[in-house]
FIKOLZA-1660 file (N, C-alpha, C; in steps of 0.1 Angstrom, whole numbers, plus 5000, padded with zeros to 4 digits):
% residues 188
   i   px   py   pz ch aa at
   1 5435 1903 0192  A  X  N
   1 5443 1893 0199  A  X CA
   1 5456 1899 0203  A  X  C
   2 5459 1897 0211  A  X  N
   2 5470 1899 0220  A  X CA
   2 5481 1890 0220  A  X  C
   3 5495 1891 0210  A  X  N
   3 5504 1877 0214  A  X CA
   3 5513 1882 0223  A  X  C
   4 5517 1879 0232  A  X  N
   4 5529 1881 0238  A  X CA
   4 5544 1881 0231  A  X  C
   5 5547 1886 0231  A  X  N
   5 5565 1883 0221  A  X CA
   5 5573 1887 0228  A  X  C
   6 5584 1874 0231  A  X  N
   6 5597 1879 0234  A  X CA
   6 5605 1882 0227  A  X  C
   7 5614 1894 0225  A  X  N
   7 5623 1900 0216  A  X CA
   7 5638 1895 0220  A  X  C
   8 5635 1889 0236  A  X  N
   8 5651 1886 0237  A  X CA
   8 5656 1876 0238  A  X  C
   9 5673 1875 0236  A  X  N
   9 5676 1863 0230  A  X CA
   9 5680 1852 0242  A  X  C
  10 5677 1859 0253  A  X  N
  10 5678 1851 0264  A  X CA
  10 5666 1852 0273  A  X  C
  11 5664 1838 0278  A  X  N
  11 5649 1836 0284  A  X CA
  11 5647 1843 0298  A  X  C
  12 5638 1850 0301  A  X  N
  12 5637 1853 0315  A  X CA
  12 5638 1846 0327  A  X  C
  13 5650 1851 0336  A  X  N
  13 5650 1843 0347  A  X CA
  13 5644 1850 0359  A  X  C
  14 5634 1839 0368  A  X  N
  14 5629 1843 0381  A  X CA
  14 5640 1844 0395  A  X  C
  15 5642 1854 0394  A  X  N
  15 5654 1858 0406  A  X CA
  15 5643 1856 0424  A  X  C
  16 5632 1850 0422  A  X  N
  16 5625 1854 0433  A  X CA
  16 5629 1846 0442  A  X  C
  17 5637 1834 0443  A  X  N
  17 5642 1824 0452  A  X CA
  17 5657 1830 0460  A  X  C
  18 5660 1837 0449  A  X  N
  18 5673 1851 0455  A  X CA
  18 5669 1856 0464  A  X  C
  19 5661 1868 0461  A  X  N
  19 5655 1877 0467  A  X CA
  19 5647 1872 0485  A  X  C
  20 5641 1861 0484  A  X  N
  20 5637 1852 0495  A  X CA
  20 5644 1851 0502  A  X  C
  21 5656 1844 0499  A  X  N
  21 5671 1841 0508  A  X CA
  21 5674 1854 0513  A  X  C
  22 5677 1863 0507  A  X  N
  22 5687 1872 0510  A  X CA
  22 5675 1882 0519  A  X  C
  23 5662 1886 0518  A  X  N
  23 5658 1886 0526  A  X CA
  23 5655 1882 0543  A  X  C
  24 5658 1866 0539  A  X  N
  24 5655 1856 0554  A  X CA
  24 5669 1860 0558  A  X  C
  25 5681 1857 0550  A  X  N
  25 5693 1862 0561  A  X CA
  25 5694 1874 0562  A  X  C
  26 5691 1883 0556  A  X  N
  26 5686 1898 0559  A  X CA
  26 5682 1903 0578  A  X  C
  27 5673 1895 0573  A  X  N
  27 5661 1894 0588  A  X CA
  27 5669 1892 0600  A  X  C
  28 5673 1879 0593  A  X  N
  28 5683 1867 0610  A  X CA
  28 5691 1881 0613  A  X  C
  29 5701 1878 0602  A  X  N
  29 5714 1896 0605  A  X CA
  29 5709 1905 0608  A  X  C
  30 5696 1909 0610  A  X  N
  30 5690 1919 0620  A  X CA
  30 5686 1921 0631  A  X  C
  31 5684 1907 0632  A  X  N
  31 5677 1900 0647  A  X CA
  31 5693 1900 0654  A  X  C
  32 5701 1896 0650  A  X  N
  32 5717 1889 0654  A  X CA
  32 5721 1904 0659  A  X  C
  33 5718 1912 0649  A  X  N
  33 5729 1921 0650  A  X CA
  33 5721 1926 0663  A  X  C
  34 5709 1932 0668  A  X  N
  34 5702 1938 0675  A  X CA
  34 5702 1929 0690  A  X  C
  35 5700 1916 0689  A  X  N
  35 5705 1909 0700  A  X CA
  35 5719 1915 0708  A  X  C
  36 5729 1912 0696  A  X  N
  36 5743 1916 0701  A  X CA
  36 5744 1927 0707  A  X  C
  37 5739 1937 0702  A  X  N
  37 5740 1950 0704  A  X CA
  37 5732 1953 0720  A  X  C
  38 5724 1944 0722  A  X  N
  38 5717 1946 0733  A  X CA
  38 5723 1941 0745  A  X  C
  39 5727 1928 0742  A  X  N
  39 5741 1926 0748  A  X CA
  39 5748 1932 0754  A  X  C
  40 5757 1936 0746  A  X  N
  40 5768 1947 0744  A  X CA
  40 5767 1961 0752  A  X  C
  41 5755 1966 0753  A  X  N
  41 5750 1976 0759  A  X CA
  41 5748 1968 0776  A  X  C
  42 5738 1961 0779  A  X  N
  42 5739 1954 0789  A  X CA
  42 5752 1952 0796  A  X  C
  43 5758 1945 0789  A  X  N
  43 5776 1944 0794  A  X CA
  43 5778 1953 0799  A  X  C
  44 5780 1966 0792  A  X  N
  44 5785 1979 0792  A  X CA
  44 5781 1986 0801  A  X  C
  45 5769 1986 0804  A  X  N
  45 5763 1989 0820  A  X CA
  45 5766 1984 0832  A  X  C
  46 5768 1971 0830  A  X  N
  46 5770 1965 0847  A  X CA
  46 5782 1967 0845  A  X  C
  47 5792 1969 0836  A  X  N
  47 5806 1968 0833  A  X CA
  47 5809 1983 0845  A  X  C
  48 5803 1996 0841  A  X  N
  48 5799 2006 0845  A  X CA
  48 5799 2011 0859  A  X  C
  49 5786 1997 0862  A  X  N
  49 5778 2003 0878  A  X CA
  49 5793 1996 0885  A  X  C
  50 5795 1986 0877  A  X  N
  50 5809 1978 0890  A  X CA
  50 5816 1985 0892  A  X  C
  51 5822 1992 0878  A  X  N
  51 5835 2004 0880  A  X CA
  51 5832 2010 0895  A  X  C
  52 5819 2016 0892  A  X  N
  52 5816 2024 0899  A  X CA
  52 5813 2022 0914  A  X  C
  53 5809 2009 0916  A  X  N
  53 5809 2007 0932  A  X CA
  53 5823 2000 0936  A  X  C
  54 5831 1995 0927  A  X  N
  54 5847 1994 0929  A  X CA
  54 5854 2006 0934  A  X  C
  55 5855 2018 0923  A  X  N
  55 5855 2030 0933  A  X CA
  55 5852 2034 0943  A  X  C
  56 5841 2032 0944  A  X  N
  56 5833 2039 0958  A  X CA
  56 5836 2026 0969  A  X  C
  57 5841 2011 0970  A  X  N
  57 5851 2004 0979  A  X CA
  57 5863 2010 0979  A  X  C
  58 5870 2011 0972  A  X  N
  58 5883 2017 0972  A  X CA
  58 5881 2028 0978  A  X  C
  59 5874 2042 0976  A  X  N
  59 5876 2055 0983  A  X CA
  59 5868 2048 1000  A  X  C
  60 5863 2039 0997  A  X  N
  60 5860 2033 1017  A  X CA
  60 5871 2025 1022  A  X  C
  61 5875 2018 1014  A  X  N
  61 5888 2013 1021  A  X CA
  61 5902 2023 1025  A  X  C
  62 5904 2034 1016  A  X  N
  62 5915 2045 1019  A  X CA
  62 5908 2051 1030  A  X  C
  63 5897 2053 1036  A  X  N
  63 5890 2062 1041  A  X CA
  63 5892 2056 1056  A  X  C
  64 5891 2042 1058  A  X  N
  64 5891 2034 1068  A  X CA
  64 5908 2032 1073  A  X  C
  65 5911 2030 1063  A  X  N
  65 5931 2031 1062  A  X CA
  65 5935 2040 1072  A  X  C
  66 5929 2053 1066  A  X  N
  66 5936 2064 1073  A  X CA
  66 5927 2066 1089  A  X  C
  67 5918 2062 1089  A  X  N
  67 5915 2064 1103  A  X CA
  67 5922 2053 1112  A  X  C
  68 5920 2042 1102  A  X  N
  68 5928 2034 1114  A  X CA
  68 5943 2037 1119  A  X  C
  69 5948 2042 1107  A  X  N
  69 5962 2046 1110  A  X CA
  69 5960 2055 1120  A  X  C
  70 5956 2069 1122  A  X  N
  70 5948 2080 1127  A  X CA
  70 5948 2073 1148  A  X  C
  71 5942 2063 1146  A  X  N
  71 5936 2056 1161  A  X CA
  71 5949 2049 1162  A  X  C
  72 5956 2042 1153  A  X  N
  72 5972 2034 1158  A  X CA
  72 5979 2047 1164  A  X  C
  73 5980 2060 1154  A  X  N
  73 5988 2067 1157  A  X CA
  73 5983 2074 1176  A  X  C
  74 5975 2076 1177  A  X  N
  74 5968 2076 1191  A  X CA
  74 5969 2068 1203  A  X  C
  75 5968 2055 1198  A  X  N
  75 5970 2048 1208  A  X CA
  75 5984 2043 1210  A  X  C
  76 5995 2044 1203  A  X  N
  76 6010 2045 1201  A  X CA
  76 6014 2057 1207  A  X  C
  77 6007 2066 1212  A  X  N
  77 6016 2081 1220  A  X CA
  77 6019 2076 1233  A  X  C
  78 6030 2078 1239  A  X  N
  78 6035 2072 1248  A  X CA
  78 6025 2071 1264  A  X  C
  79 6019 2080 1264  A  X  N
  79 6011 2087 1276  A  X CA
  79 6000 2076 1277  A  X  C
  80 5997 2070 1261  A  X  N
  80 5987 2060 1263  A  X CA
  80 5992 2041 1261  A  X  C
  81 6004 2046 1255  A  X  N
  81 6014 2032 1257  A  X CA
  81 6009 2030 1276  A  X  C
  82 6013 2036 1280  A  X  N
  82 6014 2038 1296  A  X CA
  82 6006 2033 1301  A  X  C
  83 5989 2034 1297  A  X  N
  83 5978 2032 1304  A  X CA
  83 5978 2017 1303  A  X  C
  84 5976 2018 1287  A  X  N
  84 5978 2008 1284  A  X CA
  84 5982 1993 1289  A  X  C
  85 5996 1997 1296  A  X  N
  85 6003 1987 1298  A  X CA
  85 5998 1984 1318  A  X  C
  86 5991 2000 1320  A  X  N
  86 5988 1996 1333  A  X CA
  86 5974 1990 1337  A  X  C
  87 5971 1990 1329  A  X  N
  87 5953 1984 1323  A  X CA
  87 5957 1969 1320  A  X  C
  88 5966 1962 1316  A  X  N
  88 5970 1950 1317  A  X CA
  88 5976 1944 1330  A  X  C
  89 5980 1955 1336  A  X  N
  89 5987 1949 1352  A  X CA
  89 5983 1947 1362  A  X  C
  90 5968 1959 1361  A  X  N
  90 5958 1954 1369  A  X CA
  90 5944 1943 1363  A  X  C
  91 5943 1942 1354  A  X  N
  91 5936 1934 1348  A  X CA
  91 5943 1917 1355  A  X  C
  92 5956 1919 1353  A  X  N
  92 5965 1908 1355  A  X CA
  92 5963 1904 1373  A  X  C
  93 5965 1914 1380  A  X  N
  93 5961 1915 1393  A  X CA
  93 5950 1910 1395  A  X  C
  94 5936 1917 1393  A  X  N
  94 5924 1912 1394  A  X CA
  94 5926 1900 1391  A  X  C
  95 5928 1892 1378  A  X  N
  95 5926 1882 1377  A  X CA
  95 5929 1872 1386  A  X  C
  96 5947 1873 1390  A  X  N
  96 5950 1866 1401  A  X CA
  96 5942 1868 1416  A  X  C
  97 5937 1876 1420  A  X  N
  97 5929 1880 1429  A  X CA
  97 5912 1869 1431  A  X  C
  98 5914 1870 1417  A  X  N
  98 5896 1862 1417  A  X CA
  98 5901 1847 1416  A  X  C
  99 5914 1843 1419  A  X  N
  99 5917 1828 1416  A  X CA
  99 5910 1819 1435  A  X  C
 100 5904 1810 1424  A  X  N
 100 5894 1803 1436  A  X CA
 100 5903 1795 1445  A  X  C
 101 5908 1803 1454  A  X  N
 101 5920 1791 1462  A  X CA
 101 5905 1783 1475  A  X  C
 102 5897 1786 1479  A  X  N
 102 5891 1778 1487  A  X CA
 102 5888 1767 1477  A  X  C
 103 5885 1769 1464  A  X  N
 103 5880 1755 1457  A  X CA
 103 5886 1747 1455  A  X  C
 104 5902 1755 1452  A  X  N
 104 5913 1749 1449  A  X CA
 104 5913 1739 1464  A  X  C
 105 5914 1744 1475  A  X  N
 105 5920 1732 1486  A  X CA
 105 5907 1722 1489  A  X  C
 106 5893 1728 1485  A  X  N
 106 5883 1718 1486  A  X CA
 106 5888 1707 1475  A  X  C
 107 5889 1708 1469  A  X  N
 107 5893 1701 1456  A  X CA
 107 5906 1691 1457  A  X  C
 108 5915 1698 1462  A  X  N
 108 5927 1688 1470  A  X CA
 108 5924 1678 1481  A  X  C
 109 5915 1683 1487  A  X  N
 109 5911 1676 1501  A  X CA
 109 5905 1664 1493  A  X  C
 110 5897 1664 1484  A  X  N
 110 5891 1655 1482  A  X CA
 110 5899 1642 1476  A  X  C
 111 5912 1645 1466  A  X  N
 111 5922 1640 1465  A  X CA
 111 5934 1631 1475  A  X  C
 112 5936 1644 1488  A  X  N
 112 5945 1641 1495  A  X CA
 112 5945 1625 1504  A  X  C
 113 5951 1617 1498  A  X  N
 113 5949 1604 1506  A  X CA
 113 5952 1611 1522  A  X  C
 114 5956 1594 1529  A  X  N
 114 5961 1598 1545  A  X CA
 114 5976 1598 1545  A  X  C
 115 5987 1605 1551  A  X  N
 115 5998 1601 1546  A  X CA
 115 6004 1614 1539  A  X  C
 116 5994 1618 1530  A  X  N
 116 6004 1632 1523  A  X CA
 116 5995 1643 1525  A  X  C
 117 6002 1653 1526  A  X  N
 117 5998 1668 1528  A  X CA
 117 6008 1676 1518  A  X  C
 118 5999 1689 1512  A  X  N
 118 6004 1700 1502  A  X CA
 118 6015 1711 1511  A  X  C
 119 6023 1712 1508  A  X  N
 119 6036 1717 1510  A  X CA
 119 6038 1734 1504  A  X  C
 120 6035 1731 1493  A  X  N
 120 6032 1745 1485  A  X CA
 120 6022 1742 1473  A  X  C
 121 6019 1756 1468  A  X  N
 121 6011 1759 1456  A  X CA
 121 6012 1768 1446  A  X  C
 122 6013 1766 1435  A  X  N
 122 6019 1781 1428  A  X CA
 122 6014 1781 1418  A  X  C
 123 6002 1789 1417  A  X  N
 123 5991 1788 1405  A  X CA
 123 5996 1801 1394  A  X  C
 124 5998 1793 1383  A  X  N
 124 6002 1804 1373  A  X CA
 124 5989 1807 1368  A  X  C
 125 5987 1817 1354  A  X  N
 125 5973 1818 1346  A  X CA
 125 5982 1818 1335  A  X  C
 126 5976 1811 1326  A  X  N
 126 5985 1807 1313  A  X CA
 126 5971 1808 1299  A  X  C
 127 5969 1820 1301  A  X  N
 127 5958 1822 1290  A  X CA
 127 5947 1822 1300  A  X  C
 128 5934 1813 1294  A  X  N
 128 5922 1816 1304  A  X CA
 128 5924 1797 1316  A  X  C
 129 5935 1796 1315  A  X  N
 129 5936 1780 1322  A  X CA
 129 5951 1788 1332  A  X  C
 130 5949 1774 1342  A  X  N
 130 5955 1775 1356  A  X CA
 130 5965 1766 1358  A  X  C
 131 5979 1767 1354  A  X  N
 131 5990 1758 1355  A  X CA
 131 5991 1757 1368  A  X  C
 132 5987 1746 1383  A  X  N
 132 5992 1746 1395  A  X CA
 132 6010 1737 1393  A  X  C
 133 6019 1749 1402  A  X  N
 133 6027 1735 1406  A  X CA
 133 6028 1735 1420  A  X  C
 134 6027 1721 1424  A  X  N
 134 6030 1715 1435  A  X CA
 134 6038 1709 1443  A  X  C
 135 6039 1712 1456  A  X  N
 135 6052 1704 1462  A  X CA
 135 6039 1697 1474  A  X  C
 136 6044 1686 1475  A  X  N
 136 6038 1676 1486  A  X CA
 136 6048 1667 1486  A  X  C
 137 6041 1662 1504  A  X  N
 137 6048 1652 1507  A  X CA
 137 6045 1644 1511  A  X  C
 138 6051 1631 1513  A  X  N
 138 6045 1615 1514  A  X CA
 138 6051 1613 1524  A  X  C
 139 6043 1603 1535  A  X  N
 139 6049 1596 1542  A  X CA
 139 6056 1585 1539  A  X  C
 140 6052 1580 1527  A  X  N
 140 6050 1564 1522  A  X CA
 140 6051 1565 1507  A  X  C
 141 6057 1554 1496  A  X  N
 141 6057 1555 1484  A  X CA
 141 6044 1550 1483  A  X  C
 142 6038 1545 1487  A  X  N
 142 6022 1536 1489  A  X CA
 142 6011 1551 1490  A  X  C
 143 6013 1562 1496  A  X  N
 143 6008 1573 1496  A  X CA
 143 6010 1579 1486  A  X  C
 144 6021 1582 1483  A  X  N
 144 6025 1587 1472  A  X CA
 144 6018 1582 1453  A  X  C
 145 6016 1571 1460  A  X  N
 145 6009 1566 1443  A  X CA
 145 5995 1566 1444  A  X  C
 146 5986 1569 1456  A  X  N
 146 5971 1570 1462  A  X CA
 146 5973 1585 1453  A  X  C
 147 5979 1597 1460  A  X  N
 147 5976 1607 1457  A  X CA
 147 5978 1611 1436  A  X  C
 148 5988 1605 1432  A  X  N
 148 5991 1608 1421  A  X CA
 148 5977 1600 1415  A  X  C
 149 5973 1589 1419  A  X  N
 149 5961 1582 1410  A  X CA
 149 5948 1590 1411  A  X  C
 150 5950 1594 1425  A  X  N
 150 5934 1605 1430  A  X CA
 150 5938 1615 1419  A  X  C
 151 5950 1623 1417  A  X  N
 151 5953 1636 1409  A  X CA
 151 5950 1631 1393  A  X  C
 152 5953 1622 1388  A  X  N
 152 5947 1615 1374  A  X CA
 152 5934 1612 1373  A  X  C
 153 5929 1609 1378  A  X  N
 153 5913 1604 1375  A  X CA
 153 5906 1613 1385  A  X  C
 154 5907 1625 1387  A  X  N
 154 5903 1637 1389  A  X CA
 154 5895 1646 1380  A  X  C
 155 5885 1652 1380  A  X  N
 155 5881 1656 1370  A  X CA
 155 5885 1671 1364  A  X  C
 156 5891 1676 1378  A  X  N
 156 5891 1690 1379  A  X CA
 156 5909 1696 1375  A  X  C
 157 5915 1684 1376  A  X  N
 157 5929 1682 1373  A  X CA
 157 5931 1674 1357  A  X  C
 158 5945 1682 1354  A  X  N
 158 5947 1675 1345  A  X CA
 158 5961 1676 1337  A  X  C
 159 5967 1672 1329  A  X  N
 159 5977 1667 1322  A  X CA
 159 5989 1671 1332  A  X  C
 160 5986 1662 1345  A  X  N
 160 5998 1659 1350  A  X CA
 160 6012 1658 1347  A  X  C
 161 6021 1659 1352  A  X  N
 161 6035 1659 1350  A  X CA
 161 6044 1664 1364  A  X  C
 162 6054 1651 1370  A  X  N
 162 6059 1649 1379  A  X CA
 162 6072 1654 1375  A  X  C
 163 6078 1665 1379  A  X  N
 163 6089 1675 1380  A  X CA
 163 6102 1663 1380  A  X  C
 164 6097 1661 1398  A  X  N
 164 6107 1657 1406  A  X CA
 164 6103 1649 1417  A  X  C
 165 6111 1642 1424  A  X  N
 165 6108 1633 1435  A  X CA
 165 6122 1633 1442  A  X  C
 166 6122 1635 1458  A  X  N
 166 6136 1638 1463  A  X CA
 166 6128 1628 1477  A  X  C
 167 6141 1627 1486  A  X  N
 167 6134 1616 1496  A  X CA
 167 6145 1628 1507  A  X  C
 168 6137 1632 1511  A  X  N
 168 6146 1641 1524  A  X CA
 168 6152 1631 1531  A  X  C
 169 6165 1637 1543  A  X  N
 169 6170 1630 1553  A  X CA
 169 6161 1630 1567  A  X  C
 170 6164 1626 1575  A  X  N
 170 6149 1625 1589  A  X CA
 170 6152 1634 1595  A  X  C
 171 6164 1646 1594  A  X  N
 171 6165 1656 1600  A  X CA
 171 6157 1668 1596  A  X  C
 172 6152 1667 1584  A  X  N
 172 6147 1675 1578  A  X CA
 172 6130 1674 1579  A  X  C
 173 6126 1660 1582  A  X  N
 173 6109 1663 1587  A  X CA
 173 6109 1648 1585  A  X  C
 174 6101 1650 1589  A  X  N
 174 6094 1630 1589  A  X CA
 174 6083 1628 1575  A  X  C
 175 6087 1632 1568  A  X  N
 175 6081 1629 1553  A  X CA
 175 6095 1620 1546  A  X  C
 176 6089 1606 1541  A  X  N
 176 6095 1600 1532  A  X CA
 176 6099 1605 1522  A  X  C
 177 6091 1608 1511  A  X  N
 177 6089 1607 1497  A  X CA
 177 6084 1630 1496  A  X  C
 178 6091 1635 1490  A  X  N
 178 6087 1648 1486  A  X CA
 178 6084 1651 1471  A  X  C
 179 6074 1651 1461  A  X  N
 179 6071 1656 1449  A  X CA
 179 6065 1667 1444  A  X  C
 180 6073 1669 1435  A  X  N
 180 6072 1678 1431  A  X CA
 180 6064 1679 1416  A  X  C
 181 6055 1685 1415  A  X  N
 181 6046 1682 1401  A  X CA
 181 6040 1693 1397  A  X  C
 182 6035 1694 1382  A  X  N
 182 6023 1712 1376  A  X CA
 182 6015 1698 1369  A  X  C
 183 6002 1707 1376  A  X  N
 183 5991 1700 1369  A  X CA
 183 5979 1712 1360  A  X  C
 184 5971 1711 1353  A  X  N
 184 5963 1722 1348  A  X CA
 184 5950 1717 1356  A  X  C
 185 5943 1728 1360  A  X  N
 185 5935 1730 1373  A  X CA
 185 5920 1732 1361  A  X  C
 186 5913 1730 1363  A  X  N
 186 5900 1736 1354  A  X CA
 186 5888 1740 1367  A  X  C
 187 5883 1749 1368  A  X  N
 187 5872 1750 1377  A  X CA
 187 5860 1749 1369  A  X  C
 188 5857 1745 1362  A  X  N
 188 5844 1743 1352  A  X CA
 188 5841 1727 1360  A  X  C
% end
């Protein structure tokens, strides 16, 4: 027969419910730590490629810098200042050159009551639009407000504005009423 005997004066304790825990948080803190770390590494790569394509913007933006500087410094030499500025004079010419004066008087005629006729015309270019100013004259203040109403509800005319109005003496022509006005012309 076989008795078992304990000799000691303290009873045995099962530590296995320790050992369980400290296992299971074992595990997690291995799982944790390996997550993080994978993380961390991830980070640390794109952190990397950005450096690295931030650099490689920067050495394209210095690159770009200096050419442009390179092309300013070129087209700032006086010889091309020059062209430059004569490449705008004729540009400016042409432009005035291609100004539609037949449409322009088609376009007045259609306006012009009976009683007043255009005196002068003086078409500025003020960007891609056409400041006209005008001198006409009236027989009549009764013509004179025909023509201004035709020039407002005009389609091709617009933001009128009357300078001036002078009434000559009868030595000077047989026109009553002379005005003077800039209207913006649109040919569209």
């Amino acid at each position: 027969m076989k008795a078992r005997l304990n000799l000691s004066t303290v009873p045995l304790v099962s530590h296995r419910r320790f050992s369980v825990g400290s296992a299971v948080i074992g595990i997690l803190a291995l799982s944790a730590m390996l997550w993080l770390s994978t993380h961390a590494y991830e980070v640390w790569r794109s952190d990397r490629e950005f450096r690295s394509k931030q650099r490689q913007l920067t050495s394209d933006i210095a690159r770009l810098q200096a050419h442009r500087d390179e092309l300013d410094a070129y087209f700032n030499r006086p010889e091309n200042v020059k062209r430059r500025e004569l490449a705008g004079y004729l540009n400016g010419l042409i432009k005035q050159r291609s100004f539609p004066w037949t449409k322009v008087f088609m376009d007045l005629e259609q306006s012009l009551p009976a009683g007043v006729h255009v005196v002068s015309i003086e078409p500025t270019l003020v960007g891609d639009e056409v400041q006209l100013k005008l001198i006409v004259a009236a027989s009549s203040d009764d013509a004179k407000l025909k023509f201004l109403q035709a020039i407002e509800s005009s389609p091709v005319f617009s933001r009128l504005e009357v300078q001036s109005e002078s009434r000559p003496t009868r030595a000077e022509g047989s026109d009553e009423v002379r005005v003077e006005l800039t209207t913006w012309y649109s040919t569209i």
